[in-house]
N, CA and C atoms as an extended XYZ file, in Angstrom:
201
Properties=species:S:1:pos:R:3:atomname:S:1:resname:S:1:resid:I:1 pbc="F F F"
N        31.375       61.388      -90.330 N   UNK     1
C        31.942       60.067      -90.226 CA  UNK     1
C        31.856       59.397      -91.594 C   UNK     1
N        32.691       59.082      -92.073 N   UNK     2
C        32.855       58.163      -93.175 CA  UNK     2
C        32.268       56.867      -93.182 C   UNK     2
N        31.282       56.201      -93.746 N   UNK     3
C        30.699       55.359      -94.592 CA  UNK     3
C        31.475       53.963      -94.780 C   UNK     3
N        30.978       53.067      -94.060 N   UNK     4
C        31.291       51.562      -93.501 CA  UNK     4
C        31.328       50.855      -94.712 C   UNK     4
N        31.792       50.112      -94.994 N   UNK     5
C        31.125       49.242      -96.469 CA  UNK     5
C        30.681       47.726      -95.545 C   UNK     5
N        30.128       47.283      -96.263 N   UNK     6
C        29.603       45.585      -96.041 CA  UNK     6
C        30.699       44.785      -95.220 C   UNK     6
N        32.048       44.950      -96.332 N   UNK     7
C        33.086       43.761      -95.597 CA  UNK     7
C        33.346       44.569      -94.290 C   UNK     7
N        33.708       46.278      -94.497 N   UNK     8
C        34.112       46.209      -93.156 CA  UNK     8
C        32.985       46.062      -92.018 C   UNK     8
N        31.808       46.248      -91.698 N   UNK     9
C        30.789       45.690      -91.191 CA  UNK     9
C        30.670       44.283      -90.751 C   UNK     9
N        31.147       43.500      -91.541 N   UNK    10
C        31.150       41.853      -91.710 CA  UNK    10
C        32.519       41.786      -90.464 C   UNK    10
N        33.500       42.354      -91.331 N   UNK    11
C        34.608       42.377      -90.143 CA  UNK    11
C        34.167       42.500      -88.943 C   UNK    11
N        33.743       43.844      -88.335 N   UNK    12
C        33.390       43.966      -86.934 CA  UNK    12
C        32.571       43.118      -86.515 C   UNK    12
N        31.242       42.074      -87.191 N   UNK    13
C        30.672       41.569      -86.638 CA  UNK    13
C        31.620       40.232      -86.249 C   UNK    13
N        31.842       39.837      -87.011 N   UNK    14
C        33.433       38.580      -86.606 CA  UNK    14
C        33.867       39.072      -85.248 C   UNK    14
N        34.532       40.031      -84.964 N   UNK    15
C        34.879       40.840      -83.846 CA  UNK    15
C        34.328       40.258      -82.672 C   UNK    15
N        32.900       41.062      -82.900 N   UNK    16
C        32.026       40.750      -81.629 CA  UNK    16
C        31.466       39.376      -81.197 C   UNK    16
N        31.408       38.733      -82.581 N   UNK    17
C        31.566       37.217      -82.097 CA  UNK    17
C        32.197       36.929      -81.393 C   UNK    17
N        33.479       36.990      -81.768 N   UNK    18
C        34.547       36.488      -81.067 CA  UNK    18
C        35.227       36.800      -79.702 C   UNK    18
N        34.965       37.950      -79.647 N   UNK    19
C        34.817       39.011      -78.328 CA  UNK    19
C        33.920       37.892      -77.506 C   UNK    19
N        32.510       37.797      -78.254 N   UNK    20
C        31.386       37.019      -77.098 CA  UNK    20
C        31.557       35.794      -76.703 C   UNK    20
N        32.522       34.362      -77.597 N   UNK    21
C        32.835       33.519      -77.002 CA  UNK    21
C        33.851       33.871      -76.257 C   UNK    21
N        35.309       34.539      -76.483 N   UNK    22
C        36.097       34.541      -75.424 CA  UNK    22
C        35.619       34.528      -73.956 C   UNK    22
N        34.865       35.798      -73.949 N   UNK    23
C        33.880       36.243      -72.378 CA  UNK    23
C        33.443       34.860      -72.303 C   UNK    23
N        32.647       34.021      -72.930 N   UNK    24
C        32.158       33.236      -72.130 CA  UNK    24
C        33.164       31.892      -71.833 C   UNK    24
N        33.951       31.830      -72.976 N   UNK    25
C        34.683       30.678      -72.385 CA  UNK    25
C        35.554       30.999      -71.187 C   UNK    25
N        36.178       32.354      -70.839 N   UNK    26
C        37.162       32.787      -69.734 CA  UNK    26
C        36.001       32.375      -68.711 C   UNK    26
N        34.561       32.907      -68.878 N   UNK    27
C        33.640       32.900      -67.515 CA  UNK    27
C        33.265       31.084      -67.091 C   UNK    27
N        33.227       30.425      -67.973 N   UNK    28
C        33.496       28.905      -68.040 CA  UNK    28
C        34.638       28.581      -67.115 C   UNK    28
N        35.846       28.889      -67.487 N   UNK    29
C        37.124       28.343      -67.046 CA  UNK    29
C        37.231       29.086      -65.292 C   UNK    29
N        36.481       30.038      -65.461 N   UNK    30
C        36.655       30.677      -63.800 CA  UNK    30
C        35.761       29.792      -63.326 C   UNK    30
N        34.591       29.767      -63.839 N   UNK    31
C        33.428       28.746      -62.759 CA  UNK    31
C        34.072       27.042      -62.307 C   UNK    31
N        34.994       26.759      -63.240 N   UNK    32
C        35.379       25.277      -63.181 CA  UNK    32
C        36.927       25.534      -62.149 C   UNK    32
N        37.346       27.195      -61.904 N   UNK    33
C        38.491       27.018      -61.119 CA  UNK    33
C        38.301       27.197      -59.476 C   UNK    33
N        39.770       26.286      -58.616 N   UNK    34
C        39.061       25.861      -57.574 CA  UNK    34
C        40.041       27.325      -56.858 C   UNK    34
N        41.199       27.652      -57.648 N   UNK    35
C        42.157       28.910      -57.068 CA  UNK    35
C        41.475       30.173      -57.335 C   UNK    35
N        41.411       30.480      -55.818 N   UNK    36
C        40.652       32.299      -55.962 CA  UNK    36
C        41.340       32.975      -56.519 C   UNK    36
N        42.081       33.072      -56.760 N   UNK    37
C        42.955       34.424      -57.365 CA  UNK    37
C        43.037       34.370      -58.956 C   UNK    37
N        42.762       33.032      -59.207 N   UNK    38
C        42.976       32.560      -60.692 CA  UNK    38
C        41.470       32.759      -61.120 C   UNK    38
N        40.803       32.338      -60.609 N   UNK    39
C        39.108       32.596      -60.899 CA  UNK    39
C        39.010       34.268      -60.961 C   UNK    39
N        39.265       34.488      -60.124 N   UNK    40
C        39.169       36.420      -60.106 CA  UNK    40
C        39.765       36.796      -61.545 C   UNK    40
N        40.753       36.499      -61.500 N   UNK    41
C        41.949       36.900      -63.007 CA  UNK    41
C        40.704       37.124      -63.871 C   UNK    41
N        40.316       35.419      -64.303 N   UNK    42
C        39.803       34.693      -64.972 CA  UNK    42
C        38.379       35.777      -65.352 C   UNK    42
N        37.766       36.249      -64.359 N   UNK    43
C        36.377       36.853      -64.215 CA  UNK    43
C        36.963       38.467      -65.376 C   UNK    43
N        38.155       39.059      -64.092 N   UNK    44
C        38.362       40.323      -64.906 CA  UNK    44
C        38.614       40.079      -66.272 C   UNK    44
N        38.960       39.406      -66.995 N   UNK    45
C        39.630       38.865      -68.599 CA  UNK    45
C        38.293       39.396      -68.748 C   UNK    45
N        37.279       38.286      -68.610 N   UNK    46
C        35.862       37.950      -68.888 CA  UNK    46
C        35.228       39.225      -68.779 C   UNK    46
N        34.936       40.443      -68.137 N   UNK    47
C        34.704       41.393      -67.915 CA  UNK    47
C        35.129       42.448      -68.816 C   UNK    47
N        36.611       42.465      -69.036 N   UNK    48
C        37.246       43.160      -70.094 CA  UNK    48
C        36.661       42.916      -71.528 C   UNK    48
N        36.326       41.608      -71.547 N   UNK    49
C        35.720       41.554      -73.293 CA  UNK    49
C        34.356       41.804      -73.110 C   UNK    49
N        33.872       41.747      -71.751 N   UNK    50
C        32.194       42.303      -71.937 CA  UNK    50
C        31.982       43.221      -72.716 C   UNK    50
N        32.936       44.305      -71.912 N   UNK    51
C        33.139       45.737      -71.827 CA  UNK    51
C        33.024       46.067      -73.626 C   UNK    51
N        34.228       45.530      -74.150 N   UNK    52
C        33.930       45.555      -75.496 CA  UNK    52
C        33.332       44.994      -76.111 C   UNK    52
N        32.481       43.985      -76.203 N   UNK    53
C        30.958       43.817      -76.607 CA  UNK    53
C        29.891       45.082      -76.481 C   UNK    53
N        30.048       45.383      -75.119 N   UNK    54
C        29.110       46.776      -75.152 CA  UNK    54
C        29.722       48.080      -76.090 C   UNK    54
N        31.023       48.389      -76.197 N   UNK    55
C        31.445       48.973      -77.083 CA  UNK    55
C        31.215       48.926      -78.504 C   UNK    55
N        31.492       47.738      -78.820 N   UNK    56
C        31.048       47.383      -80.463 CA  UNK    56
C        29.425       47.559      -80.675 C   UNK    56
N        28.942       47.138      -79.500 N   UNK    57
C        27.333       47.052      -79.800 CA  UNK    57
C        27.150       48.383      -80.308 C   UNK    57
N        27.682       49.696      -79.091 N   UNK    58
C        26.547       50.686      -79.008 CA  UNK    58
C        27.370       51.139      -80.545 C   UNK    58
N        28.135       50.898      -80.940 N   UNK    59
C        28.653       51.524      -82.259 CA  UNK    59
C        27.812       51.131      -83.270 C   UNK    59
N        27.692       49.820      -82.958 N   UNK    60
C        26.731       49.258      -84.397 CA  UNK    60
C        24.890       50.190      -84.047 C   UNK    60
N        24.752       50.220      -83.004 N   UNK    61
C        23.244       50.921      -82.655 CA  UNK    61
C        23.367       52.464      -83.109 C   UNK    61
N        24.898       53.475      -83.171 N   UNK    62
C        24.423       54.605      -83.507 CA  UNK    62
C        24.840       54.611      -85.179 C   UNK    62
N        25.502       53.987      -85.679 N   UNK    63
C        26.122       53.681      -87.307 CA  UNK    63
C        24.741       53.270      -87.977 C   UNK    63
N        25.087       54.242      -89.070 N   UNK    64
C        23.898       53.847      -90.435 CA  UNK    64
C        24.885       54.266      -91.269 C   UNK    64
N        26.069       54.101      -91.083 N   UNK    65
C        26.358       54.727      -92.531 CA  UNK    65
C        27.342       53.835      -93.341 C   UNK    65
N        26.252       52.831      -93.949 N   UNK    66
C        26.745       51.632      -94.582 CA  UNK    66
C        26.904       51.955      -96.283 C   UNK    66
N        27.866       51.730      -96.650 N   UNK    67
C        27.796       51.713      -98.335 CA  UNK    67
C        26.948       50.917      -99.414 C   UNK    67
C-alpha cells in the first residue's frame, strides 16, 4: 500500500468529521419528526453515514503508512 502524506490524512479526517455531524444532525431531524416514514428515511440516511464512520475509522486503525 502506498504511503498517505499529512494533507491527504488531514483530508480524510475532514471526511469523518463531516460524515459524524451529518449522522447526527439526520438523527436530530428524525427525533424532532412526527411522520413515520420520514423519521425511518431519516434514521437509514443516519445509519448509512455511521456505517462510514466505521469504515474510515477502521482504515485509520490499520494505516501507518504516513509520509
Amino acid at each position: 500500500m502506498n504511503q498517505l502524506t499529512i494533507r491527504e490524512l488531514t483530508m480524510m479526517e475532514d471526511e469523518l468529521r463531516a460524515e459524524q455531524i451529518t449522522g447526527k444532525t439526520l438523527n436530530w431531524c428524525a427525533s424532532q419528526c412526527q411522520d413515520t416514514s420520514t423519521r425511518e428515511l431519516l434514521e437509514q440516511m443516519a445509519e448509512q453515514h455511521q456505517l462510514r464512520i466505521a469504515e474510515l475509522s477502521q482504515y485509520f486503525n490499520r494505516t501507518n503508512h504516513v509520509q
